[in-house]
C-alpha positions in Angstrom: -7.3 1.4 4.3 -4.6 3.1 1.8 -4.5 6.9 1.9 -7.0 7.1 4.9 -6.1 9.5 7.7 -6.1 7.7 11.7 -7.7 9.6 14.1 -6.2 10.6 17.7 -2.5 10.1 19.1 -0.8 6.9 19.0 0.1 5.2 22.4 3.6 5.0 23.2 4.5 7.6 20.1 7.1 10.2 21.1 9.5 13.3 19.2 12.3 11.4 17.7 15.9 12.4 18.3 16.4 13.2 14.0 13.5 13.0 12.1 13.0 10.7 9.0 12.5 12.2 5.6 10.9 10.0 3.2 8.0 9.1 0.9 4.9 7.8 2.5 4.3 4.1 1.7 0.3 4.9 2.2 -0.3 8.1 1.2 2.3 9.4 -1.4 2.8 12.3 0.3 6.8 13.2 1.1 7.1 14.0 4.7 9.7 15.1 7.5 8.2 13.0 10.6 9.9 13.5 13.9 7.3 11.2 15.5 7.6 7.8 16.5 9.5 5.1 18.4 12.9 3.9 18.3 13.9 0.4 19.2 17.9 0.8 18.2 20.3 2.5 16.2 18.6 3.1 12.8 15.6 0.9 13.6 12.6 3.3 14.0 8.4 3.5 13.1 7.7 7.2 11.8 4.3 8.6 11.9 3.5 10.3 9.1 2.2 13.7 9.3 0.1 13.9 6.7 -2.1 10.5 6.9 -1.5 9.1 10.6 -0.2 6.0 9.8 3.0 4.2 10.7 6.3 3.3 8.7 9.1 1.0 9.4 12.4 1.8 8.9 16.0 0.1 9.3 18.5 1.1 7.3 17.8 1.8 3.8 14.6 -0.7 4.6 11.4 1.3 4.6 7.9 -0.9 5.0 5.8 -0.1 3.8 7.7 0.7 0.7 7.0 3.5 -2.1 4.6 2.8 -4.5 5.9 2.6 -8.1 3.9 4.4 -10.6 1.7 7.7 -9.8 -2.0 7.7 -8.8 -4.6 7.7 -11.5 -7.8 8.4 -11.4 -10.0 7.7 -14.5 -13.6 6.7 -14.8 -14.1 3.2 -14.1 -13.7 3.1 -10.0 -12.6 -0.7 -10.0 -9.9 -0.1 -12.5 -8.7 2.3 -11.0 -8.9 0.1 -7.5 -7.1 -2.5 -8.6 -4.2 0.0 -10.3 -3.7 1.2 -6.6 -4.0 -2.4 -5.6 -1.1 -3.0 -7.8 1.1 -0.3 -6.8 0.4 -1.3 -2.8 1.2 -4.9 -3.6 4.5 -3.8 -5.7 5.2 -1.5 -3.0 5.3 -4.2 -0.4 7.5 -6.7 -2.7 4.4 -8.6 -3.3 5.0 -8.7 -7.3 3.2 -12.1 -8.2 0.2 -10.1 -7.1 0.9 -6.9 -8.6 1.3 -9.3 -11.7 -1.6 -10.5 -11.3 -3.8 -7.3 -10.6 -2.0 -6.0 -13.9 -3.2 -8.7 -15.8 -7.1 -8.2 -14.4 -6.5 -4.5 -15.2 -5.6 -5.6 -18.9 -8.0 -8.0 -19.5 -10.8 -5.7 -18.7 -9.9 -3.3 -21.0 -8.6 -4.8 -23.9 -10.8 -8.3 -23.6 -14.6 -9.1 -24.3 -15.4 -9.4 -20.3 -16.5 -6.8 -17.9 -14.0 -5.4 -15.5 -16.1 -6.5 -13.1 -16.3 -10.1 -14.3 -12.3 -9.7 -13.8 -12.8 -8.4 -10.3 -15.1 -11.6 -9.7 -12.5 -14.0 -11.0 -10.5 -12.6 -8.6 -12.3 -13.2 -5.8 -13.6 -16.5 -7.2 -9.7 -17.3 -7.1 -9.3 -16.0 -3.6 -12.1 -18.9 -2.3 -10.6 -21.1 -4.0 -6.8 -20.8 -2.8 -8.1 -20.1 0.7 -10.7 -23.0 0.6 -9.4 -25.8 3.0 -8.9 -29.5 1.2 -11.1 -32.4 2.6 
């Protein structure tokens, strides 16, 4: 899950010749991470120190990417899911999603349904995309 900390060591992980400076794909946070593995010159996965979890990099390329926007918190806890939904699917160059969250998130708020009846279209959508064709 997004922004949760892993527990224990990862196999395999070791100190990294030059450590990585970047901003955390998962959990916002920017860190200096001088563990990981390195398969070849510039190709690397950094641990981050803060949250655990691991980042790709090669080049310039960094997955998971940095999540536009900054974290809100307000007081409807599925809006603010699906804004952090948004970001992550943004973040990973998923924007027909992040579209499409963005639209949920302004449809609940400025339309006559619920945010959860958004939420439920959603998944309704989902089945229906992932239901097989007879």
């Amino acid at each position: 899950m997004i922004g949760e900390r892993i527990h224990g060591p990862w196999s395999g992980a070791a100190k990294l010749p030059t450590p990585a400076v970047y901003v955390c794909g998962y959990c916002d946070a920017g860190v200096t991470s001088d563990l990981g593995m390195q398969a070849g010159p510039g190709q690397v996965i950094t641990i981050c120190p803060e949250c655990g979890q691991p980042t790709y990099h090669c080049g310039r390329l960094q997955i998971p990417g940095v999540r536009p926007g900054e974290p809100v918190r307000g007081p409807d806890p599925v809006l603010t899911d699906l804004y952090e939904q948004a970001r992550s699917a943004l973040g990973a160059g998923a924007h027909a999603a992040a579209l499409a969250l963005c639209r949920l998130i302004t449809a609940g708020r400025a339309g006559p349904t619920s945010m959860e009846d958004a939420a439920n279209a959603l998944t309704e959508a989902a089945r229906r995309i992932t239901r097989k064709k007879k």
